[in-house]
Biopython code that builds the backbone (N, CA, C, O; Angstrom):
import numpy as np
from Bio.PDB.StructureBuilder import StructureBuilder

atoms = [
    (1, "UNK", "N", (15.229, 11.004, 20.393)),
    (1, "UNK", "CA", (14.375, 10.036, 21.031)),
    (1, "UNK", "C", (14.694, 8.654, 20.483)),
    (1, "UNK", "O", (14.702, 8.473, 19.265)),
    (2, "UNK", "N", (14.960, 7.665, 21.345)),
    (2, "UNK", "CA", (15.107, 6.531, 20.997)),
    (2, "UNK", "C", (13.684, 5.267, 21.094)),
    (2, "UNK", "O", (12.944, 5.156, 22.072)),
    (3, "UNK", "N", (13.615, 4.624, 20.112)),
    (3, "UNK", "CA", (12.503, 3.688, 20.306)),
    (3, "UNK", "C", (13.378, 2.353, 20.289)),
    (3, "UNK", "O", (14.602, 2.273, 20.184)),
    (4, "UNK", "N", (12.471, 1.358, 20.416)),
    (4, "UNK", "CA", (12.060, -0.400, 20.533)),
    (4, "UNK", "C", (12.099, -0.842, 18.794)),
    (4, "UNK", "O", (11.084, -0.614, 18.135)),
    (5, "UNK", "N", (12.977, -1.299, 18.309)),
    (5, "UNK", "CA", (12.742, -1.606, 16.955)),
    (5, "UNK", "C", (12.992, -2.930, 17.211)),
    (5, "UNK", "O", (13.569, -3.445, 18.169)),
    (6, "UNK", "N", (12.263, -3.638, 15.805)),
    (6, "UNK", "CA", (11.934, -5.260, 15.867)),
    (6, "UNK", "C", (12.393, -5.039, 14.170)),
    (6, "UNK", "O", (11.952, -4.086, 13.527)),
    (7, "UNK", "N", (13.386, -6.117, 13.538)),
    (7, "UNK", "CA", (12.658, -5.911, 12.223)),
    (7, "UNK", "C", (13.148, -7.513, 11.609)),
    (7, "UNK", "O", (13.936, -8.360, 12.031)),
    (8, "UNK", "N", (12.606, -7.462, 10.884)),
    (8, "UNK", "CA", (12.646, -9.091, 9.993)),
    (8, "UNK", "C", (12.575, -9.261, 8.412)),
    (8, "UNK", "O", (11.942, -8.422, 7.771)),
    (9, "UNK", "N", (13.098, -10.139, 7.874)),
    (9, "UNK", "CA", (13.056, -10.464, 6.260)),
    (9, "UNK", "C", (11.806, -11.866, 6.751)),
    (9, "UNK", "O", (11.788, -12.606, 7.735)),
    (10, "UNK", "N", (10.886, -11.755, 5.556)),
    (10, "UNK", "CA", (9.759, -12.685, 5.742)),
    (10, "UNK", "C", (10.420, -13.029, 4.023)),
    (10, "UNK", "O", (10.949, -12.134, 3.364)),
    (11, "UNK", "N", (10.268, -14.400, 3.531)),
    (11, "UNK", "CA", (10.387, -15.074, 2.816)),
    (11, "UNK", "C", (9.143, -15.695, 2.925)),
    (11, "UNK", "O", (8.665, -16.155, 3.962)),
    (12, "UNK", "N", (8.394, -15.691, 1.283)),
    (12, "UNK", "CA", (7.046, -16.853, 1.047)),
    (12, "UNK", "C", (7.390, -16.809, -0.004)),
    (12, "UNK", "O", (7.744, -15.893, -0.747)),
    (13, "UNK", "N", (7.216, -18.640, -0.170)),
    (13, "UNK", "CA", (7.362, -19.056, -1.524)),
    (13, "UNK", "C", (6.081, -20.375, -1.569)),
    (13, "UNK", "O", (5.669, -21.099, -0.662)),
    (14, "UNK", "N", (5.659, -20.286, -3.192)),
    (14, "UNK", "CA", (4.375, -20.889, -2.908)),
    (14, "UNK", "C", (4.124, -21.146, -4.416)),
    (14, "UNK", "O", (4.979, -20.625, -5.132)),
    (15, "UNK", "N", (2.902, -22.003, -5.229)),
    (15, "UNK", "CA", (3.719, -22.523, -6.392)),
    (15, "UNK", "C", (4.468, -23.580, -6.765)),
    (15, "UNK", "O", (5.486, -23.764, -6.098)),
    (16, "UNK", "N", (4.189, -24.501, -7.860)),
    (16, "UNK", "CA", (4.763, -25.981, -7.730)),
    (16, "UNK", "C", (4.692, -26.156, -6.414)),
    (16, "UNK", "O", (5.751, -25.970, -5.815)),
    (17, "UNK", "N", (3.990, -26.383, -5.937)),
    (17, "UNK", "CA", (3.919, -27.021, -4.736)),
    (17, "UNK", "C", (4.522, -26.814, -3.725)),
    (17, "UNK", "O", (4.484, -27.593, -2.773)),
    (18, "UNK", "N", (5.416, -25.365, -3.740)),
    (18, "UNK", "CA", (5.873, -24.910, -2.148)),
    (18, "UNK", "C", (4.757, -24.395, -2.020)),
    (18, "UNK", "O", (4.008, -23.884, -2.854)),
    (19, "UNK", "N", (4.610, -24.630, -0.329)),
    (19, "UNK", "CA", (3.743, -23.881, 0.335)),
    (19, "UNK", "C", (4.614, -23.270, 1.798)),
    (19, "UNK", "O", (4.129, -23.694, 2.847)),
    (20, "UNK", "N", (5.707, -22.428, 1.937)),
    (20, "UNK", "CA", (6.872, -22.073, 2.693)),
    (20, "UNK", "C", (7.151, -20.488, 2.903)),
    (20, "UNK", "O", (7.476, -19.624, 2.089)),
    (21, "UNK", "N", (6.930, -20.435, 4.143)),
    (21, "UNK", "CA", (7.047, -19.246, 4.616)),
    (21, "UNK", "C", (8.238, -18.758, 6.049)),
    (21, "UNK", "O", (8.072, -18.406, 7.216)),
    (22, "UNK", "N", (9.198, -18.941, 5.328)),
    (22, "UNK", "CA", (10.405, -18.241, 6.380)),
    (22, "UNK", "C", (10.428, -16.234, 6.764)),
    (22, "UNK", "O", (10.242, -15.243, 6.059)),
    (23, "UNK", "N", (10.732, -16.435, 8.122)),
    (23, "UNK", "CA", (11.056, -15.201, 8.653)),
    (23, "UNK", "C", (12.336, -15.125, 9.781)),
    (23, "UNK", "O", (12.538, -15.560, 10.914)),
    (24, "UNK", "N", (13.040, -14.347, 8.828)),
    (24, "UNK", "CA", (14.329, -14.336, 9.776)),
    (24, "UNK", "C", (14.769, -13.253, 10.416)),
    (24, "UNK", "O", (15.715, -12.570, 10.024)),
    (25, "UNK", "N", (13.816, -12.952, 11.875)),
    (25, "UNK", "CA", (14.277, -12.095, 13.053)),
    (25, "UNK", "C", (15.569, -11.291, 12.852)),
    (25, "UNK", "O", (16.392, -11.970, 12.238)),
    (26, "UNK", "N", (15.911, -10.358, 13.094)),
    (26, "UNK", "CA", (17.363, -9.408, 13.812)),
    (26, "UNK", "C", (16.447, -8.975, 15.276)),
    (26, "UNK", "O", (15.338, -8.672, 15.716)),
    (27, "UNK", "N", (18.207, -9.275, 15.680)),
    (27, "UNK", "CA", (17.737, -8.806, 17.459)),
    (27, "UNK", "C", (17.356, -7.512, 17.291)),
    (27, "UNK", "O", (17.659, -6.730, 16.389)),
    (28, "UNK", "N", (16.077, -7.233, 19.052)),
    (28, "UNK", "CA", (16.014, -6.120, 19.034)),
    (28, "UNK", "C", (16.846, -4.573, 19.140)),
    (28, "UNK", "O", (17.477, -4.042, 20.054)),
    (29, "UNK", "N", (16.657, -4.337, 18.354)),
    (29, "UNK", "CA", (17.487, -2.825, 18.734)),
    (29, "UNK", "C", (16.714, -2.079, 19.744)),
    (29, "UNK", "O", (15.875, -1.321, 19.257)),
    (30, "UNK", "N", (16.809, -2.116, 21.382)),
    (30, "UNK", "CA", (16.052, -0.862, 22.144)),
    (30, "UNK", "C", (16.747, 0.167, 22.211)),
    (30, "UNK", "O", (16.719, 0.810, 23.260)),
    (31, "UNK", "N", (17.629, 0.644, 21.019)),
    (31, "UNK", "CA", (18.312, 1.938, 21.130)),
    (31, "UNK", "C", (18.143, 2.680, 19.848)),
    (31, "UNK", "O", (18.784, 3.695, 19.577)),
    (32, "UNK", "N", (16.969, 1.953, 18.823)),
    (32, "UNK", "CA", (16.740, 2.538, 18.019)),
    (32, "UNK", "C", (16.510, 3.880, 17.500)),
    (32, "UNK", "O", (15.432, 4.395, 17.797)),
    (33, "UNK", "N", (17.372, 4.576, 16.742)),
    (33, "UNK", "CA", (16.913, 5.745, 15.903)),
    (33, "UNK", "C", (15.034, 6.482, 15.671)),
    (33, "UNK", "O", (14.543, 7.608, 15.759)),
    (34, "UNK", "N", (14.623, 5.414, 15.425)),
    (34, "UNK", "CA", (13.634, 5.104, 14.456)),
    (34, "UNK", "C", (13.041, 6.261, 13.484)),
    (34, "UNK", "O", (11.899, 6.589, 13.165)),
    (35, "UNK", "N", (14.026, 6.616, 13.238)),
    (35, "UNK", "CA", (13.606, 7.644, 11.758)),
    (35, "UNK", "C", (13.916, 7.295, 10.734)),
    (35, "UNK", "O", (14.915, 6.609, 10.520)),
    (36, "UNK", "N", (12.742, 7.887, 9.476)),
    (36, "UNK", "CA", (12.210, 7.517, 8.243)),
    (36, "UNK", "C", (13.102, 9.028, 7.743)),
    (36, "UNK", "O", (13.439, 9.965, 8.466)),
    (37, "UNK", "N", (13.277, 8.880, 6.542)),
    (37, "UNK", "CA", (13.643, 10.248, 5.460)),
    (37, "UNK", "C", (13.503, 10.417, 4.106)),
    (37, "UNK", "O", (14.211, 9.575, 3.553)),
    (38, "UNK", "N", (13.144, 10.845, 3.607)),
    (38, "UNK", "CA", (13.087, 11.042, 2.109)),
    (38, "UNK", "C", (14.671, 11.492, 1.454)),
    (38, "UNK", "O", (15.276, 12.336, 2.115)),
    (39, "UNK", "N", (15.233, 11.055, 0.415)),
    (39, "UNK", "CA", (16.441, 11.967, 0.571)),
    (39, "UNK", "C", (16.269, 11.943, -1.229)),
    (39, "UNK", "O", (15.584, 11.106, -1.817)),
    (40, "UNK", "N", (17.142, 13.178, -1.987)),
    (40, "UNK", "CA", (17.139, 13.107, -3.119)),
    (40, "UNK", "C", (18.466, 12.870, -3.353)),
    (40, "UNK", "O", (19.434, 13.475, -2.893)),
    (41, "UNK", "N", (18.424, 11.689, -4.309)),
    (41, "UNK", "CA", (19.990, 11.895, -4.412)),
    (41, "UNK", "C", (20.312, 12.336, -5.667)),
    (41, "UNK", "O", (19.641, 12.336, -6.699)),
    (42, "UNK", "N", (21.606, 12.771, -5.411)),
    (42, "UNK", "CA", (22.576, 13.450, -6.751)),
    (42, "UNK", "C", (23.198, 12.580, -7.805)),
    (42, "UNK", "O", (23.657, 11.512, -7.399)),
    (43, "UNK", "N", (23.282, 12.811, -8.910)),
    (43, "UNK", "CA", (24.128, 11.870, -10.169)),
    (43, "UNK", "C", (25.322, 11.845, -9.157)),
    (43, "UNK", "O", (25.608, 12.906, -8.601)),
    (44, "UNK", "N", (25.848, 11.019, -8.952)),
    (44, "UNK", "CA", (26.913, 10.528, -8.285)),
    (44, "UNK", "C", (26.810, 9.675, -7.039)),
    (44, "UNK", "O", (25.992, 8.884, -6.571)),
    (45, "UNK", "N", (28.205, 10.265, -6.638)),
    (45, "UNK", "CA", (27.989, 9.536, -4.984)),
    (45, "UNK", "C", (27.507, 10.308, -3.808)),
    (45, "UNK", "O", (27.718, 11.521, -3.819)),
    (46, "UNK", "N", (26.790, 9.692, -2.636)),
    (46, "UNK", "CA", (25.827, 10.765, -1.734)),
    (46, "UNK", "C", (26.364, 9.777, -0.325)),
    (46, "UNK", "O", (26.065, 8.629, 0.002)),
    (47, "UNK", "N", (27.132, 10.635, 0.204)),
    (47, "UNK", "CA", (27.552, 9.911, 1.323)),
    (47, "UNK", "C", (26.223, 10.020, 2.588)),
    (47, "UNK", "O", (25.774, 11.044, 3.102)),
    (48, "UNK", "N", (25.981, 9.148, 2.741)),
    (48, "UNK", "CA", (24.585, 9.149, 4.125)),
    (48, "UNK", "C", (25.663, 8.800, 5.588)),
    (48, "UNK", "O", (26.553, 8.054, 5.996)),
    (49, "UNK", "N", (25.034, 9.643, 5.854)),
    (49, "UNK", "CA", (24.872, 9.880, 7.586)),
    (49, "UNK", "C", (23.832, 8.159, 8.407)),
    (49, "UNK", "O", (22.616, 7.998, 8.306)),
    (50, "UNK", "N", (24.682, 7.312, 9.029)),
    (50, "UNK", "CA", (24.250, 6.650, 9.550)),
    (50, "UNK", "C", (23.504, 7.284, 11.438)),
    (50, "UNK", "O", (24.322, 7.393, 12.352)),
    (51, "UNK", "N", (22.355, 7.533, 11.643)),
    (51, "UNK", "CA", (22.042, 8.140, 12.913)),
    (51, "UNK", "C", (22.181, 7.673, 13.753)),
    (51, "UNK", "O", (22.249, 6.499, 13.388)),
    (52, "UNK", "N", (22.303, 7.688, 14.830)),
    (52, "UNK", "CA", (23.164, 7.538, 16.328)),
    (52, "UNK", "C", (21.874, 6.257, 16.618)),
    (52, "UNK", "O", (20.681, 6.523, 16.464)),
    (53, "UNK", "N", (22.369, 4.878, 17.051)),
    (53, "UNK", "CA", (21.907, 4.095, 17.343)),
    (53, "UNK", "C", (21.443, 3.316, 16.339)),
    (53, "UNK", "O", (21.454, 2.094, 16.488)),
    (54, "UNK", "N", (21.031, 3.813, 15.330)),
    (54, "UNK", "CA", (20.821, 2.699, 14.364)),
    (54, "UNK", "C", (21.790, 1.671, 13.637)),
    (54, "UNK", "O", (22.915, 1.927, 13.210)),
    (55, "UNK", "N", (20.879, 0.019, 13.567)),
    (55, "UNK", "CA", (21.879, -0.913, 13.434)),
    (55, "UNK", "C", (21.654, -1.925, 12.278)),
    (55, "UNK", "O", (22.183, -3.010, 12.039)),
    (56, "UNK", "N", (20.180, -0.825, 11.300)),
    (56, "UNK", "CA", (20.052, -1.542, 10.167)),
    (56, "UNK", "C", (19.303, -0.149, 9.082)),
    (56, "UNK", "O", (18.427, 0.657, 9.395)),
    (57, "UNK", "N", (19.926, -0.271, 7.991)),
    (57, "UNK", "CA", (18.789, 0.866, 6.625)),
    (57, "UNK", "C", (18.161, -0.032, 5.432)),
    (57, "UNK", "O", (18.676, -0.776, 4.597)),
    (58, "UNK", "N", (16.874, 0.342, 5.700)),
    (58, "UNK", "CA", (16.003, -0.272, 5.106)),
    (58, "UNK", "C", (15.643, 1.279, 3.669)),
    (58, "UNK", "O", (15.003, 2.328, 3.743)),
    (59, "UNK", "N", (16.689, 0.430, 2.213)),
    (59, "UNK", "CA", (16.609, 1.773, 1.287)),
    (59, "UNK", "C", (15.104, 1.449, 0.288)),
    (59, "UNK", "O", (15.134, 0.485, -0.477)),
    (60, "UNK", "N", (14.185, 2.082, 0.349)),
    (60, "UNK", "CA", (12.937, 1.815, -0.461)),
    (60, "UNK", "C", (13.332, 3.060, -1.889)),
    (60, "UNK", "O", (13.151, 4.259, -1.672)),
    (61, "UNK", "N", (13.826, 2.612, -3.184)),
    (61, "UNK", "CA", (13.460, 3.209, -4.033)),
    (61, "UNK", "C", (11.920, 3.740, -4.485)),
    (61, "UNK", "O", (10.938, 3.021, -4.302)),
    (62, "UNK", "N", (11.812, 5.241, -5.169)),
    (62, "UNK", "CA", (10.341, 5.342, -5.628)),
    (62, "UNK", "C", (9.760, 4.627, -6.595)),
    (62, "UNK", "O", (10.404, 4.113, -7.510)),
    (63, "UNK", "N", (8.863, 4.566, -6.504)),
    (63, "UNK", "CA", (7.891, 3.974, -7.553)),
    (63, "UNK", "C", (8.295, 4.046, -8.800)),
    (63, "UNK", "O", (8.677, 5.168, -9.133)),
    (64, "UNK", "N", (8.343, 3.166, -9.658)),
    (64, "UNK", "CA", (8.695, 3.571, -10.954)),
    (64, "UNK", "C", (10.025, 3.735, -11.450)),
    (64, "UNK", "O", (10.319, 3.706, -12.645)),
    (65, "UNK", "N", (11.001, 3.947, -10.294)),
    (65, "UNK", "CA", (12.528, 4.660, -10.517)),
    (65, "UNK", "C", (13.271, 3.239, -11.324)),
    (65, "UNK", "O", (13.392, 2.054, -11.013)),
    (66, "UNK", "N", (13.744, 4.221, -12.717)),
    (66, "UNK", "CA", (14.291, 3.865, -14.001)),
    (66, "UNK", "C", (15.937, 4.149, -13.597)),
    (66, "UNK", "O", (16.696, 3.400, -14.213)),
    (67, "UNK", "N", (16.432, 4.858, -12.906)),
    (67, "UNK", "CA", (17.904, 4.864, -11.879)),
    (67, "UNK", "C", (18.810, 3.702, -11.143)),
    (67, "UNK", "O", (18.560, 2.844, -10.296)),
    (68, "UNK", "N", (20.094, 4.129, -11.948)),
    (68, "UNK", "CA", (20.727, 2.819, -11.054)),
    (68, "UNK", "C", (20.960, 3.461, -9.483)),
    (68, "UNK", "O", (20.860, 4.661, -9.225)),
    (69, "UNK", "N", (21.236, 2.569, -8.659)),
    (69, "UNK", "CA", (21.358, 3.361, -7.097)),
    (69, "UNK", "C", (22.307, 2.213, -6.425)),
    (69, "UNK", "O", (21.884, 1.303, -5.712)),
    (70, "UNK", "N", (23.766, 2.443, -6.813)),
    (70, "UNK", "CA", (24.430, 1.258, -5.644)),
    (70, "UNK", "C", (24.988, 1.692, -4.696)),
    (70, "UNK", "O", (25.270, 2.814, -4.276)),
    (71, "UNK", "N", (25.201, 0.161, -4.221)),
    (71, "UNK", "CA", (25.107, 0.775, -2.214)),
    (71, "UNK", "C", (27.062, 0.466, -2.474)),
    (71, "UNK", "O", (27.551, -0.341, -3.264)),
    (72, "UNK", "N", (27.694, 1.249, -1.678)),
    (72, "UNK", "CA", (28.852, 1.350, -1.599)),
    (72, "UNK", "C", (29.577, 1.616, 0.200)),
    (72, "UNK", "O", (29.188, 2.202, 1.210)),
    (73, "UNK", "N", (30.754, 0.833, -0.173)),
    (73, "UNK", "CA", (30.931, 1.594, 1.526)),
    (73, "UNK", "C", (31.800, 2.898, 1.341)),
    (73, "UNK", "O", (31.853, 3.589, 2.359)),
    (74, "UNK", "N", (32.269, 3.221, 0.599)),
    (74, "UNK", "CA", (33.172, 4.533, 0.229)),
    (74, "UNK", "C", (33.263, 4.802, -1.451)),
    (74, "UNK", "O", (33.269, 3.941, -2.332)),
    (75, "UNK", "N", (33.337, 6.401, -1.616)),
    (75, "UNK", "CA", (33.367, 6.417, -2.756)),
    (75, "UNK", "C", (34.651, 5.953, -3.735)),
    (75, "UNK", "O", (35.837, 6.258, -3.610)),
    (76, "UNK", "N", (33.958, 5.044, -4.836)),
    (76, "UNK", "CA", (35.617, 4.921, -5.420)),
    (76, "UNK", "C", (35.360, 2.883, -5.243)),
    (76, "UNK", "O", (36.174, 2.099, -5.731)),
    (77, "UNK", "N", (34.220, 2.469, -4.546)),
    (77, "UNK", "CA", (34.160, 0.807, -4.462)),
    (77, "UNK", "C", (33.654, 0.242, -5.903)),
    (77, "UNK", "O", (33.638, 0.950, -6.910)),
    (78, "UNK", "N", (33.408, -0.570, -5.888)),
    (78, "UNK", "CA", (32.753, -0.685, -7.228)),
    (78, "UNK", "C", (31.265, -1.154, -6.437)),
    (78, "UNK", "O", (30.251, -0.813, -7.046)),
    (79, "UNK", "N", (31.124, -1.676, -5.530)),
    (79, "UNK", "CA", (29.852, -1.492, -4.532)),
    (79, "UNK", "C", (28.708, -2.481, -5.207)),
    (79, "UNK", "O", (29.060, -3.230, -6.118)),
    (80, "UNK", "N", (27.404, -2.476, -4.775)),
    (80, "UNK", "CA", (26.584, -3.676, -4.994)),
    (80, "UNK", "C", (25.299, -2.505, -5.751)),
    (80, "UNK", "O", (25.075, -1.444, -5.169)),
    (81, "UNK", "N", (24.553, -2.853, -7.046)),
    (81, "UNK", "CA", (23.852, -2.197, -7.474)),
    (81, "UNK", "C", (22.658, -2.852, -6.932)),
    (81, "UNK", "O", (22.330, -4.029, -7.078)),
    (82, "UNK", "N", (21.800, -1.536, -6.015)),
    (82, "UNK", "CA", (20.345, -2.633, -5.734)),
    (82, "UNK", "C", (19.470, -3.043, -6.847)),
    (82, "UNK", "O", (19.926, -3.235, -7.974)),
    (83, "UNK", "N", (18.298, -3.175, -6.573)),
    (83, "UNK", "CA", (16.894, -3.478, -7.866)),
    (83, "UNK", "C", (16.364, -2.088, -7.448)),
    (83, "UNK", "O", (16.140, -1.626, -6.329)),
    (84, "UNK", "N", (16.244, -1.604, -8.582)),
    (84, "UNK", "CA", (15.703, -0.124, -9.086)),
    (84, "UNK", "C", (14.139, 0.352, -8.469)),
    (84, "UNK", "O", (13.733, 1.514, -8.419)),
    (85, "UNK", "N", (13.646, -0.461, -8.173)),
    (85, "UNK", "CA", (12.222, -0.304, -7.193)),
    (85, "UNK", "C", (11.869, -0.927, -6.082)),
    (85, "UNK", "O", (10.931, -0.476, -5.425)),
    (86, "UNK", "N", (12.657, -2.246, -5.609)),
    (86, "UNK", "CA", (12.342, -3.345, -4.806)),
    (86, "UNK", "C", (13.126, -2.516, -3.193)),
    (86, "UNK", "O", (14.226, -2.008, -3.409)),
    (87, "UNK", "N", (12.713, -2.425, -2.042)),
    (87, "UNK", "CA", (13.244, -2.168, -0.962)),
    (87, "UNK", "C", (14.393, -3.395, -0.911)),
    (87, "UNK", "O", (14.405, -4.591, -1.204)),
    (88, "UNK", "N", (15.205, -2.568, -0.452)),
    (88, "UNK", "CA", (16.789, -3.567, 0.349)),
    (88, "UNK", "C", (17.012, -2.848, 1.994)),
    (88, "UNK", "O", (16.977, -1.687, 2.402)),
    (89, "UNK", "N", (17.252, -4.197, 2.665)),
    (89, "UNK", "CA", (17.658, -3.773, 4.115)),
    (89, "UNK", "C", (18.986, -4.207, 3.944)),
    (89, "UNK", "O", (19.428, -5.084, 3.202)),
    (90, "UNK", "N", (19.807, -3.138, 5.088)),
    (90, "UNK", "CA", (21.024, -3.712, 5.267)),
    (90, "UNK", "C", (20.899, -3.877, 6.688)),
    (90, "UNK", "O", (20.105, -3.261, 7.399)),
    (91, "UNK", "N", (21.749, -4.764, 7.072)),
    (91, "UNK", "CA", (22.081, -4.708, 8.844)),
    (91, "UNK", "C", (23.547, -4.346, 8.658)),
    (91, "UNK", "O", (24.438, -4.833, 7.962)),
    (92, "UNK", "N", (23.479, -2.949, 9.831)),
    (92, "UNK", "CA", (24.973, -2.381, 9.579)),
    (92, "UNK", "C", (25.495, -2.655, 11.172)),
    (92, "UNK", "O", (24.863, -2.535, 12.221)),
    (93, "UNK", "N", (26.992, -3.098, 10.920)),
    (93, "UNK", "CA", (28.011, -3.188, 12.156)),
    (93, "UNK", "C", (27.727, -1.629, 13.198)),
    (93, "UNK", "O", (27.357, -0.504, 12.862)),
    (94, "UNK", "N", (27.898, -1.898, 13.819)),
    (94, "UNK", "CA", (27.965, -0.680, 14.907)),
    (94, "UNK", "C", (29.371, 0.527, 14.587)),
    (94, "UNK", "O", (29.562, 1.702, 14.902)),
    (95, "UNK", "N", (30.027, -0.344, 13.928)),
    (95, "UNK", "CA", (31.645, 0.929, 13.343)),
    (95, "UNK", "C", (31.147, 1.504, 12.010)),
    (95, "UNK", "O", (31.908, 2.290, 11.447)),
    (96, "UNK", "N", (29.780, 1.173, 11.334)),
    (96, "UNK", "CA", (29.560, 2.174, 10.483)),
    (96, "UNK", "C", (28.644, 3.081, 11.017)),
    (96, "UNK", "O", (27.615, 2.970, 11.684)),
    (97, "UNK", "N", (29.525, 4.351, 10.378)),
    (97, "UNK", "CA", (29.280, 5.577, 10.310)),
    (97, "UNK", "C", (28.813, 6.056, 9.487)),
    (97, "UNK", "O", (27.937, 6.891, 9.708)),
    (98, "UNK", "N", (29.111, 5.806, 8.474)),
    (98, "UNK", "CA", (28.302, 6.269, 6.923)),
    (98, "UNK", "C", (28.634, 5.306, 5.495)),
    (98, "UNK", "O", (29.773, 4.837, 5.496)),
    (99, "UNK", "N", (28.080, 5.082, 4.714)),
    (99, "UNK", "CA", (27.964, 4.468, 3.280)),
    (99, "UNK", "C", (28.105, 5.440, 2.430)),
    (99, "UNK", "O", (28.457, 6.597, 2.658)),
    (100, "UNK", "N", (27.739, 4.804, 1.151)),
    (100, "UNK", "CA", (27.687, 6.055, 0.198)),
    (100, "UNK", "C", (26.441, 5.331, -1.068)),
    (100, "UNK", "O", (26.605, 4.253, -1.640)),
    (101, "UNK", "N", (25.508, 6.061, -1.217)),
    (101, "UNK", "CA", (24.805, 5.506, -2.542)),
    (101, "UNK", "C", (24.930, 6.410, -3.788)),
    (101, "UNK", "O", (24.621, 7.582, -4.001)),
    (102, "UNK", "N", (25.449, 5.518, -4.471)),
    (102, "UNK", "CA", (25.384, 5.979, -5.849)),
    (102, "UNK", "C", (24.278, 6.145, -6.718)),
    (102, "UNK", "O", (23.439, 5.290, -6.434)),
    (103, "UNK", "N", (23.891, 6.892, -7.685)),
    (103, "UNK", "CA", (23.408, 7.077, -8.035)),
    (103, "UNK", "C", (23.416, 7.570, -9.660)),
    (103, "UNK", "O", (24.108, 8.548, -9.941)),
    (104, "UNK", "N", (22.675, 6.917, -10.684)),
    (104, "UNK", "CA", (22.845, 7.028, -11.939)),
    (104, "UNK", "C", (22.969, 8.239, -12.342)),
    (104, "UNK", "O", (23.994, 8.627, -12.902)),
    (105, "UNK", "N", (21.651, 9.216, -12.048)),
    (105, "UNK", "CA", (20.742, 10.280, -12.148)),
    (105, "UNK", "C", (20.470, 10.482, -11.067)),
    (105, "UNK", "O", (20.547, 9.726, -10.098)),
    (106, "UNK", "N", (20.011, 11.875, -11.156)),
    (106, "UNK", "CA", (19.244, 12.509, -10.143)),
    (106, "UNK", "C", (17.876, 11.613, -9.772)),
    (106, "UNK", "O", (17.009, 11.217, -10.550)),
    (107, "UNK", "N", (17.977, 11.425, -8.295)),
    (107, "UNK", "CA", (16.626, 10.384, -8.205)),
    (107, "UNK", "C", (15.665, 11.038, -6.960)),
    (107, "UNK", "O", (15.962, 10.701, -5.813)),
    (108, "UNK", "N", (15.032, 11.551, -7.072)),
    (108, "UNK", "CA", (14.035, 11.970, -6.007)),
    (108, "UNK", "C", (12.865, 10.927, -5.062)),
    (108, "UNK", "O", (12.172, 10.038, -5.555)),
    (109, "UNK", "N", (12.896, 11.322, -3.665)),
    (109, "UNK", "CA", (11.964, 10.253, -2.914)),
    (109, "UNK", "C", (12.683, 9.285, -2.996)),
    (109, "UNK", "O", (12.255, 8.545, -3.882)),
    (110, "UNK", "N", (13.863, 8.769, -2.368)),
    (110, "UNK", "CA", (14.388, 7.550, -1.920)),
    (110, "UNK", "C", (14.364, 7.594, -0.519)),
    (110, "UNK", "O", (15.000, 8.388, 0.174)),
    (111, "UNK", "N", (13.600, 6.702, -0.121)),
    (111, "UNK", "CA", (13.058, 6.669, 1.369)),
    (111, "UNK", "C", (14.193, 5.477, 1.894)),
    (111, "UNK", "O", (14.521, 4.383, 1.434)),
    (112, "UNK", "N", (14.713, 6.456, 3.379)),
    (112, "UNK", "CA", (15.639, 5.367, 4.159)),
    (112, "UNK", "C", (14.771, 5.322, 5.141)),
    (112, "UNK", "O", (14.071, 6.316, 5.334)),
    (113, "UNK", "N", (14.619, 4.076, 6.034)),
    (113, "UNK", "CA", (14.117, 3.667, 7.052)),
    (113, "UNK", "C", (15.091, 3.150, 7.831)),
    (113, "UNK", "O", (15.606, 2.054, 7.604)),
    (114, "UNK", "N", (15.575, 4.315, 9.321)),
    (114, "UNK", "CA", (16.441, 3.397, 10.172)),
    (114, "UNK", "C", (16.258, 2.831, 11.097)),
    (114, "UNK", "O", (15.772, 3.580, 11.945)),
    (115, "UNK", "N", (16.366, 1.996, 11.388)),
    (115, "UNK", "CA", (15.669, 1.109, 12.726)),
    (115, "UNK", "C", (17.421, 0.346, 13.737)),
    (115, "UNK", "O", (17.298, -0.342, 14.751)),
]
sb = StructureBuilder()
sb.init_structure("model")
sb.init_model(0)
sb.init_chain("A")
sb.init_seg("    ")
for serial, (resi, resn, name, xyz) in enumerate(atoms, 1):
    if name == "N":
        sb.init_residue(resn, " ", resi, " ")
    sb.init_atom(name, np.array(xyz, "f"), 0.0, 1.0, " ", f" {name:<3s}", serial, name[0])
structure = sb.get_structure()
């Protein structure tokens, strides 16, 4: 089943005297995936399955997670290490097929959101 996805980075900054609130749109995807997953990943590398139509992964580490987790496009990159609890979106090209996240440790409840 495909849905209507909308998604956006909202920026607020506020303090010394900003008072600034940017939001920067991605077009709609009406061919969206729109599935959520829990996935556990393995000490190593965990190649993910990008799902048919989706054109961005939104990776939410769990609560608390003390784990490094970098985002890679193949195993063997030296790849980008995210922040250990903070959600990261990517917007992915339409020719990816799959990534790979690394992983320090075994990390349980890493929620992908594809839109």
């Amino acid at each position: 089943m495909t849905v209507a996805a909308n998604r956006q980075v909202n920026v607020q900054l506020s303090g010394s005297g900003l008072n600034e609130n940017n939001s920067f749109p991605a077009a709609e995807n009406a061919s969206s995936p729109g599935q959520s997953e829990f996935k556990t990943l393995a000490s190593g590398s965990n190649t993910i399955t990008v799902p048919s139509g989706a054109v961005s992964c939104t990776i939410v580490p769990p609560a608390g997670n003390t784990n490094s987790i970098t985002v890679k496009g193949v195993t063997g990159d030296t790849g980008i290490r995210i922040h250990n609890t903070d959600p990261t979106s990517i917007g992915l090209h339409s020719s990816v097929s799959s990534f790979v996240l690394a992983a320090g440790t075994t990390t349980a409840g890493v929620f992908l959101h594809w839109t």
